[in-house]
Structure formats: C-alpha cells, structure tokens
N, CA, C and O of each residue as an XYZ file, in Angstrom:
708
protein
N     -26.847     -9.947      0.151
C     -26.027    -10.246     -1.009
C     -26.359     -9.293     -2.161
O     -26.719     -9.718     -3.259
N     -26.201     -7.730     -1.819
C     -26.697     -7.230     -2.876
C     -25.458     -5.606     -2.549
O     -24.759     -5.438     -1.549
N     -25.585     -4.605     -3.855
C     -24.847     -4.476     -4.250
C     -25.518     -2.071     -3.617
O     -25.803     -1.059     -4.258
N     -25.467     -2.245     -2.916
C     -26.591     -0.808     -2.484
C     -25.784      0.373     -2.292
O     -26.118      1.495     -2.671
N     -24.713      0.090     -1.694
C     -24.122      1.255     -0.855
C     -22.599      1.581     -1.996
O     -23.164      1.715     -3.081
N     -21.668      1.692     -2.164
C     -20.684      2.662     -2.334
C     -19.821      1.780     -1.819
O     -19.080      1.299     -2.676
N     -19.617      1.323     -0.528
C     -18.946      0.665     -0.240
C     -19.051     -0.858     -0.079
O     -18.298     -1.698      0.413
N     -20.076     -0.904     -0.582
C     -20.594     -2.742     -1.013
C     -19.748     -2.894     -2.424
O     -18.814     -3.663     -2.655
N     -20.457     -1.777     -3.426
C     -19.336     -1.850     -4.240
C     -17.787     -2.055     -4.271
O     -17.468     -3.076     -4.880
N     -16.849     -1.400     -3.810
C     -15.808     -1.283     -3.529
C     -15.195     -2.630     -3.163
O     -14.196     -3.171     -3.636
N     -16.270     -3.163     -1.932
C     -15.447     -4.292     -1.301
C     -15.965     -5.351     -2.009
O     -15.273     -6.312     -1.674
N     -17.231     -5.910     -3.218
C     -17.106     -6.848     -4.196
C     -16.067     -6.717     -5.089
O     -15.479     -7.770     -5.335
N     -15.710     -5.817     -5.594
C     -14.729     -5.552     -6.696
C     -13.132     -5.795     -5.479
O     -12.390     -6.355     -6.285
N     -12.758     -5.752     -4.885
C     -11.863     -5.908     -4.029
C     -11.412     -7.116     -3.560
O     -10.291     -7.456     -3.183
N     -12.695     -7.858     -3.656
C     -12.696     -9.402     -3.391
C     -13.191    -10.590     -4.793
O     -13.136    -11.811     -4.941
N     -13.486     -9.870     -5.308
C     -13.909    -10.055     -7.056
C     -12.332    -11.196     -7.474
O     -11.170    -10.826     -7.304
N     -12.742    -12.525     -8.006
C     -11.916    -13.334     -8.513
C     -11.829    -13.331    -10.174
O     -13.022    -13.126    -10.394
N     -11.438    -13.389    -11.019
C     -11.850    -13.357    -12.582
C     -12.005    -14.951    -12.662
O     -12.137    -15.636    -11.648
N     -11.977    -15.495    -14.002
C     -12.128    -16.406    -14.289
C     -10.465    -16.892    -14.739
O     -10.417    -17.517    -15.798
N      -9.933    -16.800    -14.458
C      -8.357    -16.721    -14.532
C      -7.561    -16.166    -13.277
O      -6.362    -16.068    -13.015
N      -8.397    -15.938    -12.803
C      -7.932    -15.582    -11.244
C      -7.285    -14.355    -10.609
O      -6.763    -14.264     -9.498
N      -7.453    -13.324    -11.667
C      -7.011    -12.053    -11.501
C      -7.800    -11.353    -10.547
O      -8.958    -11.768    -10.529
N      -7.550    -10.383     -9.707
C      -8.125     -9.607     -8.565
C      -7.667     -8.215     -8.634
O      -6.664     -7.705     -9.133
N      -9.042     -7.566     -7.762
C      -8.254     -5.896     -8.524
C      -8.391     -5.434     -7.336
O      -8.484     -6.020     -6.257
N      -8.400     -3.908     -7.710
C      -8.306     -2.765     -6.407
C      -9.068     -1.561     -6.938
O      -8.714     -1.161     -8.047
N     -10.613     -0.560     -5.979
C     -11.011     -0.560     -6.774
C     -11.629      0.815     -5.664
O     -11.258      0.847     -4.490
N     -12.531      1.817     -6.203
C     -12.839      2.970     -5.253
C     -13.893      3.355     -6.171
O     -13.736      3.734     -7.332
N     -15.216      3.192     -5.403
C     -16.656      3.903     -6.087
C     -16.809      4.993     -5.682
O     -16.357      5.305     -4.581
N     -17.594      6.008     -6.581
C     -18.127      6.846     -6.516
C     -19.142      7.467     -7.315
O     -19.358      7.291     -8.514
N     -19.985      8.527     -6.169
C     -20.983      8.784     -7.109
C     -21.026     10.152     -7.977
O     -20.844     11.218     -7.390
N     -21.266     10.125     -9.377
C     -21.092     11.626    -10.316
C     -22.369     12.791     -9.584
O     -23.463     12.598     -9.054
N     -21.762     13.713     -9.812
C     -22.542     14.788     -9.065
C     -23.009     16.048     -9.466
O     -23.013     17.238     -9.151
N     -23.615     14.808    -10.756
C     -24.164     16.045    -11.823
C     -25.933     15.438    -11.302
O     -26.093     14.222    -11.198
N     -26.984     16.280    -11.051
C     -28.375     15.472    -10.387
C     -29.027     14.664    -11.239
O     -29.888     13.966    -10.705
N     -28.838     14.501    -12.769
C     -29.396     13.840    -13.672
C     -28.866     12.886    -13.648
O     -29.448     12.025    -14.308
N     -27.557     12.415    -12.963
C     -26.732     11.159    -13.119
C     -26.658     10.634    -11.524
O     -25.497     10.399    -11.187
N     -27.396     10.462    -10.749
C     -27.150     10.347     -9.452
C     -27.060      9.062     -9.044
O     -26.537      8.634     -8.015
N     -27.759      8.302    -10.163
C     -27.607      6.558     -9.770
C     -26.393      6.252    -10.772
O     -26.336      5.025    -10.842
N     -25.501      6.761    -11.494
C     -24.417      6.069    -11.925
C     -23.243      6.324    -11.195
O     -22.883      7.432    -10.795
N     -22.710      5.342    -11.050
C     -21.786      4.580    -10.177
C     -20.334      4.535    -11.112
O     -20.119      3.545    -11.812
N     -19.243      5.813    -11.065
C     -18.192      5.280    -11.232
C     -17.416      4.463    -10.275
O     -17.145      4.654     -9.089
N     -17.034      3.188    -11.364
C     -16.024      2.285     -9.944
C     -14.460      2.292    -10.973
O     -14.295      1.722    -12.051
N     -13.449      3.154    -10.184
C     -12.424      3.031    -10.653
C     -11.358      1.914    -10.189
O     -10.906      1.718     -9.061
N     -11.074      1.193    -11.484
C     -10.923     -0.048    -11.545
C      -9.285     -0.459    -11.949
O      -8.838     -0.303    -13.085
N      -8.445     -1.043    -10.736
C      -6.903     -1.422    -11.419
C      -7.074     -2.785    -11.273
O      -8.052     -2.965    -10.549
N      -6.509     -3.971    -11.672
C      -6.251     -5.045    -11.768
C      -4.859     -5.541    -11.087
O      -3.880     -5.066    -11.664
N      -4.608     -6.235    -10.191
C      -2.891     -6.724     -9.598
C      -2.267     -7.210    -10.849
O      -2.941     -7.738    -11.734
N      -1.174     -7.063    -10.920
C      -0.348     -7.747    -11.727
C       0.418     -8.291    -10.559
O       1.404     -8.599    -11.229
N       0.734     -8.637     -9.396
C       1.769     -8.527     -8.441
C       1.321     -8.050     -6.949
O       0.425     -7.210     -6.863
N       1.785     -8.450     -6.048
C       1.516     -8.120     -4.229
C       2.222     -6.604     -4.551
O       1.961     -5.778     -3.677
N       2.858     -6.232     -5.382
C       3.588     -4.733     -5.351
C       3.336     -3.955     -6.460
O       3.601     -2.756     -6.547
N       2.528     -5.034     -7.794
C       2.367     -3.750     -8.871
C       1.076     -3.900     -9.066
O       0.506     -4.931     -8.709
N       0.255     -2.602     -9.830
C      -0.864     -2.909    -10.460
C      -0.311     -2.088    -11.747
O       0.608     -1.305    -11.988
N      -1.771     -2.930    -12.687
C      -2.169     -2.173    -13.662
C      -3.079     -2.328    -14.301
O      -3.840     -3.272    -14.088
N      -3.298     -1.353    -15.382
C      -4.603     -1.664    -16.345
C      -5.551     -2.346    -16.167
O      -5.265     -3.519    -16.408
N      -6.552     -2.217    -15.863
C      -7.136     -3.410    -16.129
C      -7.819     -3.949    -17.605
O      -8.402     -3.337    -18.500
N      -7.482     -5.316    -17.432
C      -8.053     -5.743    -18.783
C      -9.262     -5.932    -19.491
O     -10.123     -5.788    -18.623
N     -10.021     -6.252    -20.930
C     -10.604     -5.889    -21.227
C     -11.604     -6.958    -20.708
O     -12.664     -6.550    -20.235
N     -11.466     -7.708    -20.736
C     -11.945     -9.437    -20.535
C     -12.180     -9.250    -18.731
O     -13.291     -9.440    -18.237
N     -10.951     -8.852    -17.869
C     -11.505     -8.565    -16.596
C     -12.738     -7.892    -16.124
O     -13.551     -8.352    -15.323
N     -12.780     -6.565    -16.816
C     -13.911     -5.731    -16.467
C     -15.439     -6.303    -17.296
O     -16.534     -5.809    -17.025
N     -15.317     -7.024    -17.964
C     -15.990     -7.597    -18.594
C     -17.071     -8.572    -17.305
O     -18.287     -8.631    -17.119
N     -16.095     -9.096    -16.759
C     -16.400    -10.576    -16.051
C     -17.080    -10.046    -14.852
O     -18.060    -10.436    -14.217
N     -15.793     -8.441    -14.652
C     -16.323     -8.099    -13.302
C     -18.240     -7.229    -13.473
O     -19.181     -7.416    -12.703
N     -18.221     -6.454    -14.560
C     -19.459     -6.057    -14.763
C     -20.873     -7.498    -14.969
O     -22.057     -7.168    -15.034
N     -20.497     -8.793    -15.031
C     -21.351     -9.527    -15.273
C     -21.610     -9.959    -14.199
O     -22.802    -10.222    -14.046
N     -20.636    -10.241    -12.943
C     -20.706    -10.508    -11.692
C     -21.397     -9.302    -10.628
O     -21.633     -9.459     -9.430
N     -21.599     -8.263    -11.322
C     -22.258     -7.411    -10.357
C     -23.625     -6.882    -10.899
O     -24.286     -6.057    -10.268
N     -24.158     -7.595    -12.549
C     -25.170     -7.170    -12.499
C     -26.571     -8.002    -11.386
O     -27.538     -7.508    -10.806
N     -26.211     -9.000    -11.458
C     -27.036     -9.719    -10.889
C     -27.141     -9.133     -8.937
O     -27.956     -9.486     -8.085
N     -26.279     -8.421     -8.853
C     -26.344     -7.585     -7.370
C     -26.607     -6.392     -7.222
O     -27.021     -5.847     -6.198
N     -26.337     -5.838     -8.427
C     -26.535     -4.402     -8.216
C     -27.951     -4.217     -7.974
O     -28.729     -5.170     -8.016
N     -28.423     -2.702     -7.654
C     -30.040     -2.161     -7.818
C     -30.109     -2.073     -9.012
O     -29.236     -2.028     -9.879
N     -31.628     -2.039     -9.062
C     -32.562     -2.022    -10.557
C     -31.572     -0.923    -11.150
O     -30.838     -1.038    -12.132
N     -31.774      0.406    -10.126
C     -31.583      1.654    -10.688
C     -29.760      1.996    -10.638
O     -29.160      2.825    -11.321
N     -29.340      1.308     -9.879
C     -27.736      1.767    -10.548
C     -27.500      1.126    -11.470
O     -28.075      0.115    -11.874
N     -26.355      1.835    -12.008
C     -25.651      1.958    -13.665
C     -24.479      2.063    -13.125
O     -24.049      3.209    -12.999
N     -23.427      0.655    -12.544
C     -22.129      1.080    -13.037
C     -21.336      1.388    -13.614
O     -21.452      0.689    -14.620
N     -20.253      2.181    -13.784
C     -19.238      2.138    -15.045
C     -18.103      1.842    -14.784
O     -17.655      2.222    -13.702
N     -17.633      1.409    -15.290
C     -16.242      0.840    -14.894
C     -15.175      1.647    -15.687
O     -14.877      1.386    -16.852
N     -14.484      2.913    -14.760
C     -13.344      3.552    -15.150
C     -12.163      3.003    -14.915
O     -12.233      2.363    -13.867
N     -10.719      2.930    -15.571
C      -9.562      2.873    -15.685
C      -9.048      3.998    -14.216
O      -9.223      5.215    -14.165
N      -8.480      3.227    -13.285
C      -8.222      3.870    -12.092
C      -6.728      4.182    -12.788
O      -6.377      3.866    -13.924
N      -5.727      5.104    -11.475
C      -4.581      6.035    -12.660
C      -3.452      5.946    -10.965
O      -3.606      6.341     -9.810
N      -2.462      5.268    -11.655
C      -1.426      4.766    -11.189
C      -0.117      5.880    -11.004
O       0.636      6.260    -11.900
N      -0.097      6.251     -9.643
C       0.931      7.318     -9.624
C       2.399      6.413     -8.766
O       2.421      5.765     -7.719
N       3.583      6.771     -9.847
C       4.662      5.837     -9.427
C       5.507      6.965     -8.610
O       5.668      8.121     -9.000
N       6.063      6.359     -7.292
C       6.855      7.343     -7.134
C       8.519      6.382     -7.247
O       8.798      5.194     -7.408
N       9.255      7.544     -7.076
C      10.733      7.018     -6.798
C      11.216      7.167     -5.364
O      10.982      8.233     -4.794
N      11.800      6.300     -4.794
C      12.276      6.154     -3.330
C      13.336      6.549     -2.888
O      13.925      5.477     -3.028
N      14.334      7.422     -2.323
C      15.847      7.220     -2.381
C      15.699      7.040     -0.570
O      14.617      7.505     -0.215
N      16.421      6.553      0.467
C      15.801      6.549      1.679
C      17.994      6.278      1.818
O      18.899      6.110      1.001
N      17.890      6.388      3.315
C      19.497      7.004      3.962
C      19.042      6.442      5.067
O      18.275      7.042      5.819
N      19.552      4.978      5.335
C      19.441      4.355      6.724
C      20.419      4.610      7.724
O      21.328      3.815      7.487
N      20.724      5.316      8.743
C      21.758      5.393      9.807
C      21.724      4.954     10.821
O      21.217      5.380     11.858
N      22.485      3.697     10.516
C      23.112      2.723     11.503
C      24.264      2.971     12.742
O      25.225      3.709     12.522
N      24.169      2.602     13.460
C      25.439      2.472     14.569
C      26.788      1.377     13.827
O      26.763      0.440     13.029
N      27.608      1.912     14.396
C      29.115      1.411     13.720
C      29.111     -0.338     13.720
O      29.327     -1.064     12.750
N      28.821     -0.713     15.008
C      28.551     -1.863     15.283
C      28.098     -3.108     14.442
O      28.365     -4.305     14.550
N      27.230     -2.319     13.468
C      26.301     -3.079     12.276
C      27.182     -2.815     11.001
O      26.680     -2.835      9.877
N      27.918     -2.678     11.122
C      28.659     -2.679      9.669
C      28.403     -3.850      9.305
O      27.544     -3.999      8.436
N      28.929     -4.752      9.745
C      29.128     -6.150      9.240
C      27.847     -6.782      8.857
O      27.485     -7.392      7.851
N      27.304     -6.470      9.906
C      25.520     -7.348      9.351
C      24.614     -6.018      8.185
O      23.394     -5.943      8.039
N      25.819     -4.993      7.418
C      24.516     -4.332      6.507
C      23.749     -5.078      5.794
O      22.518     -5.103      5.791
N      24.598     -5.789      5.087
C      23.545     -6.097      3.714
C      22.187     -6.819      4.451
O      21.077     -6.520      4.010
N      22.300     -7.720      5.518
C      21.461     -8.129      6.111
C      20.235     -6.851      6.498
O      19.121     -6.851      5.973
N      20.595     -6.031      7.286
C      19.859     -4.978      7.457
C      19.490     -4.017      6.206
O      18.370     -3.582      6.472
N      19.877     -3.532      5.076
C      19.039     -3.509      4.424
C      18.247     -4.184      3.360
O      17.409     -3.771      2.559
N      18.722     -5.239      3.575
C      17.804     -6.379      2.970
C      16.612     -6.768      4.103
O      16.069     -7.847      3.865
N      16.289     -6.296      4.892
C      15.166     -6.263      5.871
C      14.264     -4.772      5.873
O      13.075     -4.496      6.034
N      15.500     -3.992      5.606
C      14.385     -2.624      5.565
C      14.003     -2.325      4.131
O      13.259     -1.367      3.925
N      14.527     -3.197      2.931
C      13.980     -3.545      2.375
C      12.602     -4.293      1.703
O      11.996     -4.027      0.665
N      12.485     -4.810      2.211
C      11.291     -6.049      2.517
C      10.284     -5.056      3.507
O       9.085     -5.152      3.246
N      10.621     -4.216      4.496
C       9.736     -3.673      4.930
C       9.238     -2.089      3.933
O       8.143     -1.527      3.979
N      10.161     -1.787      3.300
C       9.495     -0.766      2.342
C       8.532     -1.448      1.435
O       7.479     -0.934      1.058
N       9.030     -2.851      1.048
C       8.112     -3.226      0.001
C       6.868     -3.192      0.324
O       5.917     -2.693     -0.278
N       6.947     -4.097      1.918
C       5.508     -4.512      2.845
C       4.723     -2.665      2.591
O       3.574     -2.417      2.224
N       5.612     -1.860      2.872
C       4.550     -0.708      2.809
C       3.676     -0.145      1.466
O       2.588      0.415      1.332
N       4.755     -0.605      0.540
C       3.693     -0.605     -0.503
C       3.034     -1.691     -1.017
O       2.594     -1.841     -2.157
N       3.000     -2.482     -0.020
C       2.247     -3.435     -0.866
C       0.774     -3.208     -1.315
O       0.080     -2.606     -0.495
N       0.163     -3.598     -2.508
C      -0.450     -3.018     -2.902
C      -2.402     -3.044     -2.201
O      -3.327     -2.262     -2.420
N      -2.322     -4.392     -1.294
C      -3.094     -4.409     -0.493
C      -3.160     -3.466      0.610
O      -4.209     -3.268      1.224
N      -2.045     -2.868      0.883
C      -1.517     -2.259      1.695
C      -1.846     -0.308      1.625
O      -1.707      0.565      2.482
N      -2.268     -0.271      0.333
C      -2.684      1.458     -0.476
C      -4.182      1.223     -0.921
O      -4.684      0.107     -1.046
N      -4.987      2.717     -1.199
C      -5.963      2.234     -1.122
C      -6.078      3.734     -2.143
O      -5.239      4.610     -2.356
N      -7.302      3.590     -2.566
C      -7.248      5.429     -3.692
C      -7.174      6.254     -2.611
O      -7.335      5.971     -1.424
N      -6.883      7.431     -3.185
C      -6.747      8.362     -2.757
C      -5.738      8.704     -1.402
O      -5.337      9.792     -0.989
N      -5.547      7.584     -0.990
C      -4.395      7.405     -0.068
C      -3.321      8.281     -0.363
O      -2.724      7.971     -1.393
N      -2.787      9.534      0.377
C      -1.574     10.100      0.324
C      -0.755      9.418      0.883
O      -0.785      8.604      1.807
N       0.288      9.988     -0.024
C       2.203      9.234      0.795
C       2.591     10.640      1.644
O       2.692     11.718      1.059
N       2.803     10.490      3.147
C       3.826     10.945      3.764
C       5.164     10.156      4.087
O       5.176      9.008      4.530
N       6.043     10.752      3.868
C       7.160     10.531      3.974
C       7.725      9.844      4.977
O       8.536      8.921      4.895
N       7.167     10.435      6.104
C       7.241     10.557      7.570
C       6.563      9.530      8.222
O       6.615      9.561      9.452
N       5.756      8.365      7.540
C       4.622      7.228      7.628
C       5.811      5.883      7.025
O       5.802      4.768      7.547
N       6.650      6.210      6.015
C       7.339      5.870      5.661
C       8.667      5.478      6.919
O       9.178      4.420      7.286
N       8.793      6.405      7.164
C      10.173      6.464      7.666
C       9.353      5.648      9.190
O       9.907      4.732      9.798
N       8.532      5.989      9.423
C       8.357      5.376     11.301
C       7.758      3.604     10.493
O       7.429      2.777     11.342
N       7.678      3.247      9.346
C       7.444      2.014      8.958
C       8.839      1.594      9.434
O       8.982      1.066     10.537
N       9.790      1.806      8.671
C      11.055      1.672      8.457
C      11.817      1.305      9.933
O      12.361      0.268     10.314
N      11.603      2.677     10.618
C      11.823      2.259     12.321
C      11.693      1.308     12.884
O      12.542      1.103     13.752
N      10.705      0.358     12.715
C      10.237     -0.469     13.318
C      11.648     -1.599     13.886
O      11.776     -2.278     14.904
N      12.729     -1.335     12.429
C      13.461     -2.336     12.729
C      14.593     -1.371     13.620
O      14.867     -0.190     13.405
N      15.095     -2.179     14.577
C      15.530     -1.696     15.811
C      17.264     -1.841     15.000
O      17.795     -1.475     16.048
N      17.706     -1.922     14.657
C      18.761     -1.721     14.440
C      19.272     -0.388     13.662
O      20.309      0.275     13.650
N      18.307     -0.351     13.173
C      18.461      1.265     12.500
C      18.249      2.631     13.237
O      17.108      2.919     13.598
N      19.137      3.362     13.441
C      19.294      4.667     14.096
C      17.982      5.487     13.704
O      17.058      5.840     14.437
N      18.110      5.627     12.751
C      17.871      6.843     12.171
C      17.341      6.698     10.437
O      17.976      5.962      9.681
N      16.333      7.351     10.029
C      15.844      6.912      8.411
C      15.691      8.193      8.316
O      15.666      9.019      9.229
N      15.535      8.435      6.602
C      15.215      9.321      6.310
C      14.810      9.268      4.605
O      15.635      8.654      3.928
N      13.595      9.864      3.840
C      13.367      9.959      2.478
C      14.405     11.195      2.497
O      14.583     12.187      3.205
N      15.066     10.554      1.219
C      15.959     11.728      0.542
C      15.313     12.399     -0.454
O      15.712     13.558     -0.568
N      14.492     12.088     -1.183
C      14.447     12.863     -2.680
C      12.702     12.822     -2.205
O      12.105     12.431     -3.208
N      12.006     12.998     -1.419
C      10.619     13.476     -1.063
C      10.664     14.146      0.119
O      11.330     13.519      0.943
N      10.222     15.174      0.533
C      10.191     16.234      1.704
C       9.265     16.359      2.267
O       9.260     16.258      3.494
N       7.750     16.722      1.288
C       6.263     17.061      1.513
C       5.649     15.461      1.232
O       6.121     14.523      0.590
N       4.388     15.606      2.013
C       3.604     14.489      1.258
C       3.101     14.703      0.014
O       3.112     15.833     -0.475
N       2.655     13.745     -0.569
C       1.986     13.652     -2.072
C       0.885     13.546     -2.400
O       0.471     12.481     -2.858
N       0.051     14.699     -2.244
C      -1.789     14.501     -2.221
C      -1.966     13.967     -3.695
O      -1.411     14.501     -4.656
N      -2.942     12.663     -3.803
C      -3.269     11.987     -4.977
C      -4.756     12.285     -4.990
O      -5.305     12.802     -4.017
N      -5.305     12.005     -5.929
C      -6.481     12.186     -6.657
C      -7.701     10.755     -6.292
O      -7.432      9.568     -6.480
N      -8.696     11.158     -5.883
C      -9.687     10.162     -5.414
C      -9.316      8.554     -6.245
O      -9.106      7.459     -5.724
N      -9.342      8.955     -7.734
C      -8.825      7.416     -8.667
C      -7.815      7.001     -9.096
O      -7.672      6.248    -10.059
N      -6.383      7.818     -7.879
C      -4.622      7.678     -7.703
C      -5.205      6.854     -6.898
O      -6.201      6.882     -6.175
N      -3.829      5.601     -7.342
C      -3.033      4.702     -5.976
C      -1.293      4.727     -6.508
O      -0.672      4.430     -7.528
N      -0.940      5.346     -4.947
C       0.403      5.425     -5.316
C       1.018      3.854     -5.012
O       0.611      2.918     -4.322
N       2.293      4.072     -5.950
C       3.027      2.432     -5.862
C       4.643      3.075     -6.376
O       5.008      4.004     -7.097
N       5.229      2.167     -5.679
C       6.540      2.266     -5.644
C       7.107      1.779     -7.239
O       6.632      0.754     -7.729
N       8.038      2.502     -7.920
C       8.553      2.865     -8.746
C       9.986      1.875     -8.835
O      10.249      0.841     -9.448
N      10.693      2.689     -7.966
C      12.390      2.441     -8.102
C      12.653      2.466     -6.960
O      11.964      3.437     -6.647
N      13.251      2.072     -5.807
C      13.732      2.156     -4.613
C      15.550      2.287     -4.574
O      16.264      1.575     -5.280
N      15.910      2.993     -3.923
C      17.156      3.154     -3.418
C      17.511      3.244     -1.978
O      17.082      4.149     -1.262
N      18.236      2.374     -1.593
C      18.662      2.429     -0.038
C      20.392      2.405     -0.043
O      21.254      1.621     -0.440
N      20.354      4.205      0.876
C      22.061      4.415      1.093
C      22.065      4.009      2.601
O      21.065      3.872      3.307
N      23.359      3.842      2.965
C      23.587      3.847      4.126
C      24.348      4.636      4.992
O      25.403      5.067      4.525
N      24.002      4.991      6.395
C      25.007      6.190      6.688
C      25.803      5.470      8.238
O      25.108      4.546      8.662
N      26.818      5.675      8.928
C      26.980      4.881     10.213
C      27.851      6.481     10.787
O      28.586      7.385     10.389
N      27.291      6.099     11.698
C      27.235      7.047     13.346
C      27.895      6.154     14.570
O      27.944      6.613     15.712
C-alpha cells in the first residue's frame, strides 16, 4: 500500500475518489534534470463526463495530494501539473449498401455511440496518439456499414506525454453504394 514506482502513482490517481466524488486521469513522470530525480510530475485532468475532461480543480488536487502523502516515499516530492487537453474535430463518411436506407438514422445513431465508446475518456490515456485508421476499424465493427472513412484527418496525431486527446465536434455523412 505504498506509493514507489511511476506507475503506482498513475494508477492511485486513476482510481483516486475526491470527497465529492470526482475522479481523474493522470500520467507520472520523472524530471530529468539529476538534482531533481525524486520529484514526481503527475499530470493531472479531472472527468467532468465518461467523454469530457477538464481542469482540474483546486480543492481536487488538494485532496488528491493529501491522499498520497501518507503513501508516497520519504524521498519523493510530487507535483501535481495541469495535464493539456487536445480537442479534435471528427467529420467521418459512412458507406452503406442501398438496402439500409431506411434503417439510417438507426445506423448512425449506433456508429455513433460507437465513436463516442472510442473516445471515451477511460478509453485514452496520455500520450496516446489518434490514428485515423484505429478509428475507422472501431467503426467497422458494425456490420452494416460498407465502408468508413475520417474525412477532415489523413495522418495520425502525435500528442505530447501530458496530451489526452478527446473528441470535440463529431460529424457523420452518409454515402450508399
């Protein structure tokens, strides 16, 4: 029950309840300057939502630094940084067989729900890149759909060790074949 490794960190703060019941999302690391070798940045978002984060609050990090002194080592020094929220925008082109006309809205109101599931925010983790292409074989899954495709992203999106990407705006066109 103690607090040693990098990834002990990570997964208390991950499972970390507030006193109000807020829960965050969270990625340690160590600075790599040799005079600072026992301080512990833990970059720190808070859920607002299964699909959004943000900020975390002042009172959260508060609660969460009091809950980990009593675990941490003598010699670490956490700090608790503001982790950095990269939004993207979605435009995605489902191509259906003719057949499904009638049941669209149904179908993308399912590949809906499965884009969300992909970002859900349990679901991203730091530094996690978005491929497009991870996206689209999510999307597949549902058998009625031909064919997917991201319209307005091409390349993946390399993020930064204390990025978690999260969905923005979503758009779903439809195409029939």
């Amino acid at each position: 029950d103690r607090l040693v490794t990098l990834s002990d960190y990570k997964g208390f703060i991950n499972t970390f309840i507030s006193n109000y019941g807020s829960t965050g999302k969270a990625n340690a690391v160590v600075r790599r300057a040799y005079s600072s070798a026992n301080i512990i940045d833990l970059y720190v978002l808070e859920k607002a939502s299964s699909s959004q984060l943000r900020k975390a609050t002042p009172e959260y990090k508060r609660q969460l630094i009091e809950a980990m002194d009593a675990k941490k080592m003598l010699t670490d020094e956490p700090v608790v940084v503001d982790g950095l929220i990269r939004t993207l925008d979605v435009v995605t082109t489902l191509t259906l067989d003719k057949k499904y006309k009638n049941n669209e809205a149904q179908i993308v109101a399912k590949a809906r729900d499965r884009i969300l599931d992909y970002f859900n925010v349990d679901n991203k983790d730091f530094g996690e890149q978005f491929i497009p292409q991870d996206l689209v074989k999510y999307i597949l899954f549902l058998t009625q759909i031909r064919y997917a495709v991201v319209d307005n992203i091409e390349n993946s999106i390399k993020i930064a060790f204390n990025e978690v990407v999260q969905l923005n705006n979503l758009t779903i066109n439809t195409a029939y074949i």
